[in-house]
N, C-alpha and C positions, 0 to 999 in steps of 0.2 A: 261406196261401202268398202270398209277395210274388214276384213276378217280376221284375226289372231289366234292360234291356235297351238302355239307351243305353252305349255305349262309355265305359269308363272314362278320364277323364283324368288321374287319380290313385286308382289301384285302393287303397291306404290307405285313401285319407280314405273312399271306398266303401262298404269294407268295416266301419269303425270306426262307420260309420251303421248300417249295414244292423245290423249286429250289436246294437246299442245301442237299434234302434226295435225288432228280433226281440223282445230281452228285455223291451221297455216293453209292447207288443203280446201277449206271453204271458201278462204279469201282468197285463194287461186280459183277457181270454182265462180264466184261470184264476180271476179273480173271476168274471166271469159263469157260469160252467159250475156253480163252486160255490153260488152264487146260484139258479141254476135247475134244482140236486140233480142235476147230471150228474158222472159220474167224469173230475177232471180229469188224470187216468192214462191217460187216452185221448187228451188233444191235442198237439199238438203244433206248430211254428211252422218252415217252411221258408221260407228265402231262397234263388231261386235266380238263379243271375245266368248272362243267353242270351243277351249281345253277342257281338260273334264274337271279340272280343279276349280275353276271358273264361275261354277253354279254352288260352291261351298259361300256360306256364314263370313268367312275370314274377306274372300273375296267383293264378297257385297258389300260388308261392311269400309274397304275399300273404295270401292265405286262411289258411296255413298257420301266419305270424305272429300271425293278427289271432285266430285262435284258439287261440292258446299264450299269448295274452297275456289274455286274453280267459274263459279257461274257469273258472277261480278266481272271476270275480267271480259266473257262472251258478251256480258249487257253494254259493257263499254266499247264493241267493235258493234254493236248494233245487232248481236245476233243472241239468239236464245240455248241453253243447254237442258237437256232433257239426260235421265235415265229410267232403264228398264230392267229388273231383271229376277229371275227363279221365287227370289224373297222381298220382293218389295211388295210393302202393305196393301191391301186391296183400296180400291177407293181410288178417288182424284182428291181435287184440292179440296172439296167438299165432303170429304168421306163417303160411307156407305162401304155396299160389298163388293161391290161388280171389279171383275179384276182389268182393272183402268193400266196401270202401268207394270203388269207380269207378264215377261217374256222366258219361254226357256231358256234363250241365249242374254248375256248380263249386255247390256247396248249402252252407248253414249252416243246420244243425239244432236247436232246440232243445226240450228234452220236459221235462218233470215226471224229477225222481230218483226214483229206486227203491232201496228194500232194500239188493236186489243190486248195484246201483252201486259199494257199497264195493269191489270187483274193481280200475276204476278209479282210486281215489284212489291217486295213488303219492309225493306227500310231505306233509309235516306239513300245511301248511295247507289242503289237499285231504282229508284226514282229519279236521283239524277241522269243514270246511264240513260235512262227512257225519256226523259225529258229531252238530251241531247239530239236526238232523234226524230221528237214527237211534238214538243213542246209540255207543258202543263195536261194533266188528264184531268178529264171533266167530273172525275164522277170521286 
């Protein structure tokens, strides 16, 4: 986990870091684990950012960018990007109420893909990254 907590002066360029060292830091991570026979299906790499400006509108909407733009290049290393944070909609990918992805602290998450992933993939080139990986999904 990284923690960030100086106020943002340009939540962008921030987040376009944070995200950028998460992913260089996983694949460090993810060699070692495989190096010393641990399952690297267990780790995973959170950024979370605790400045007070952090849980503001401006910054979510931020977050929000920086992983939409952002998650394609994680499907192409094989690994999945998640966030979390103060104002993200309740609901998962099925909606509803239940608060699925609201944390106080704004997080970018990254893990190892899985199998089941293909759920996510929703266009072509999201499908190819999973295919590279997985093959074809069945369903």
């Amino acid at each position: 986990m990284r923690v960030y907590q100086k106020p943002p002066s340009n939540p962008h360029d921030l987040l376009v870091g944070a995200t950028l060292l998460s992913l260089s830091e996983f694949k460090a991570l993810e060699r070692l684990s495989s190096e010393n026979g641990k399952d690297p299906y267990r780790l995973s790499h959170i950024s979370a950012f605790a400045s007070p400006g952090a849980a503001g509108e401006k910054f979510h909407e931020a977050v929000q960018g920086i992983y939409d733009y952002s998650k394609l290049l994680f499907h192409q290393e094989g690994l999945m990007l998640g966030y979390m944070s103060p104002l993200h909609a309740p609901g998962g990918r099925n909606g509803g109420s239940e608060p699925v992805f609201i944390s106080k602290l704004p997080l970018l998450i990254a893990r190892k893909m899985h199998k089941s992933d293909h759920i996510f993939m929703r266009n072509p080139q999201e499908k190819a990254a999973y295919e590279k990986f997985f093959g074809k999904s069945q369903s």
